[in-house]
N, C-alpha and C positions, 0 to 999 in steps of 0.2 A: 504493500500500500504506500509507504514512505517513496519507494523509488518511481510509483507511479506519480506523487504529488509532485516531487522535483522534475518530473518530464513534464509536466503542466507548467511549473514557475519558472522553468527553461524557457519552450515556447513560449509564456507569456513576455516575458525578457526577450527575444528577440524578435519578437512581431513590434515588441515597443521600440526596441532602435532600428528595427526596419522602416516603422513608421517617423522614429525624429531622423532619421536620414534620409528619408524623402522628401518630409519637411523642407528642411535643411538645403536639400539642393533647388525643391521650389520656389522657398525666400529666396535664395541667392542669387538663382535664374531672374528675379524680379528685382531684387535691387541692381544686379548688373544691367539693365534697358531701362533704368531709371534715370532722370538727370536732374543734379539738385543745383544749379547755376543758370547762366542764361546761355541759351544754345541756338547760335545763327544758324537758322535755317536757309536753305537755296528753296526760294519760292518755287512749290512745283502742285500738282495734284494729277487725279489718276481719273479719265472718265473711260469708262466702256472697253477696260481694260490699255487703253493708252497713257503712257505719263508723259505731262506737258511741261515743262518750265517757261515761265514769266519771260516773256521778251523786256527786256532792256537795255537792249542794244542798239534801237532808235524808237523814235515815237511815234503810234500807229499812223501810218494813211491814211487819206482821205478817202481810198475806195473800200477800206476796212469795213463797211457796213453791218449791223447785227443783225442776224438773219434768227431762223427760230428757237424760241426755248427749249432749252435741253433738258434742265431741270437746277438741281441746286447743290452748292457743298451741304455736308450732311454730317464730318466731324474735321477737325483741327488739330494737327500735331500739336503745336506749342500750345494747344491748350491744356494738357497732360504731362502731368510730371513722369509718366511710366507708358508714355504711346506705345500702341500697337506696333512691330517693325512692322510687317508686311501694307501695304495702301491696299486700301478697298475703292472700288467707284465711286466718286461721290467723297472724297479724301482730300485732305488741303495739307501741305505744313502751315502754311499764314494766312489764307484766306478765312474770311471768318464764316462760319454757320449759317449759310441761310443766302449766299452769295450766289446769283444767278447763274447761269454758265447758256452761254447763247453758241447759234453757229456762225462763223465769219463767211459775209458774203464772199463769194467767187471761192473757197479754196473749200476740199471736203474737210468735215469734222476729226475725221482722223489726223489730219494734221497741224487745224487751229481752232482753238475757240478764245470769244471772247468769257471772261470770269468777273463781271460787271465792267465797268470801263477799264479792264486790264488785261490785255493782250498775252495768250499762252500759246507755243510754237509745240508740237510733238519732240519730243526729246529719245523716247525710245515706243516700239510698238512689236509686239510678237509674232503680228501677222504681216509688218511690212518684208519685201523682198529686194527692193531696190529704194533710193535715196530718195523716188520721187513716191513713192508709196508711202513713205515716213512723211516726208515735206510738200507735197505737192506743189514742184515748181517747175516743171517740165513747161517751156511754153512763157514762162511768168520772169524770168530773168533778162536782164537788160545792160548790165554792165557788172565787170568781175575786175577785181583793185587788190594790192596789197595794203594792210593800214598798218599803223606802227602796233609792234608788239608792249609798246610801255602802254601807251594811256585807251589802244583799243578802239580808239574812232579817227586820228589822224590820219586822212588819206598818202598814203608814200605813191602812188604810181597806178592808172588802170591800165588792163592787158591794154596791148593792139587788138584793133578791130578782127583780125583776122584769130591771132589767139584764141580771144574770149570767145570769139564764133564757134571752136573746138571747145573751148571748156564747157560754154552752155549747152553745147549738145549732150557730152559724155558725162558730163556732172551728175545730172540726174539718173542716168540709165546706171553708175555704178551700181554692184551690190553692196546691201546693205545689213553689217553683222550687229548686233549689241557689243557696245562699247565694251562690257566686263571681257568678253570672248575677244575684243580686238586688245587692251590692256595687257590679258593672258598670253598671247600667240606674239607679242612683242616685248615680253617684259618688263611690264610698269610703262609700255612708251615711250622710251629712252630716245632721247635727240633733241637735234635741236627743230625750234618749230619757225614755222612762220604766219602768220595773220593775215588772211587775206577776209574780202567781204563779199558778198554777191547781193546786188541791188538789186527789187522787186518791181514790176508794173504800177505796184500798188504805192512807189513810197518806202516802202518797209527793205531795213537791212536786213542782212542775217550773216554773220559773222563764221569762219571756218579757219579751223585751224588744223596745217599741216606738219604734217613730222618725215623730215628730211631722211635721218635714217632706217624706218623702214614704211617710203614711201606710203602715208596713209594719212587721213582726214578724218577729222568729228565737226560735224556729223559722219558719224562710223564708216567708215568705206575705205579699200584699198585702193592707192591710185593705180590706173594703167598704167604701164611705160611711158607711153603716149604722153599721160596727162604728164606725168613727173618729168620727162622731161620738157615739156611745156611749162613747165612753173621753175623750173630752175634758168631755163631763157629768159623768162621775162624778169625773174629775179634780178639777172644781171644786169637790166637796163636800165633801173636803180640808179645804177652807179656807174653806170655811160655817159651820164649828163655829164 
């Protein structure tokens, strides 16, 4: 009977440190995705399974038009000291609760919406296959420039007419990989970059940046040959003047 009871206060003894060690790794799991400071977020949100970040990198167009309601953000990162990692549709980090989300005339949803007066560009999408599937800008481009790498809007130089006539065609037709998967297949992105811009029908920039050593762009895309050596000529004409 005695050796029976110590096999019950065994078992009971270790279902209880079974239990404070699960505990234990669930608080821990939860204070580790907690943040008890202030935490700059990069303005982005997730609708319809796409994540957009906040254009501000020039100031919307004039044919930026709002076209229909989409629906609404629905929660906010920095409003949680313990957010969710994963974005749900309908997710902000700064947009606040309740913030409309329209669709931009002339360009599909997948690639813009507005988020009340505030202009969001597709940043990554699961289903897109090429650059213009992510951006919809096939068609929509009008002039291709380097701008300075320090302040990010200074124009240094637009292609030649004939250049840019090649990039705007190939620009968009690249494929297009998520960025984590282009970071990993070049390790961390190592090089050096250069800043170039591609101006829109609408007004609207949108900013790109290349990486010299292993020829590639984010928005995510390996360059052709073709294109890289295109961007390395007209690099140098820079410094021809």
């Amino acid at each position: 009977m005695k050796s029976k009871k110590y096999r019950w206060i065994i078992l009971a003894v270790g279902l209880f440190l079974a239990a404070a060690v699960l505990l234990y790794v669930r608080e821990t799991g939860r204070r580790d995705s907690c943040f008890y400071g202030d935490v700059d977020y990069v303005s982005v949100l997730q609708w319809d399974g796409v994540v957009y970040q906040e254009d501000n990198h020039s100031p919307p167009g004039e044919l930026n038009k709002k076209g229909k309601l989409l629906g609404e953000i629905s929660y906010r990162k920095a409003d949680h000291q313990c957010p969710r990692t994963e974005m749900r549709d309908g997710d902000s980090t700064l947009l606040e609760v309740g913030t409309e989300l329209y669709e931009v005339s002339g360009y599909k949803t997948s690639a813009r919406l507005w988020a009340g007066d505030r202009l969001f560009v597709a940043d990554s999408n699961p289903d897109a296959r090429t650059l213009n599937d992510l951006l919809d800008i096939s068609g929509k481009i009008t002039a291709v420039r380097f701008i300075s790498g320090m302040d990010g809007t200074t124009h240094l130089m637009d292609f030649t007419p004939e250049a840019a006539e090649l990039f705007i065609k190939e620009f968009p037709m690249l494929k297009y990989i998520p960025f984590e998967q282009l970071y990993k297949e070049t390790k961390g992105w190592v090089g050096d970059h250069y800043s170039l811009e591609i101006e829109l029908q609408d007004g609207t920039a949108m900013p790109i940046v290349y990486n010299t050593l292993s020829p590639s762009f984010n928005p995510p895309a390996y360059a052709t040959p073709e294109l890289a050596q295109l961007i390395e000529q007209q690099r140098k004409l820079i410094y021809a003047k």
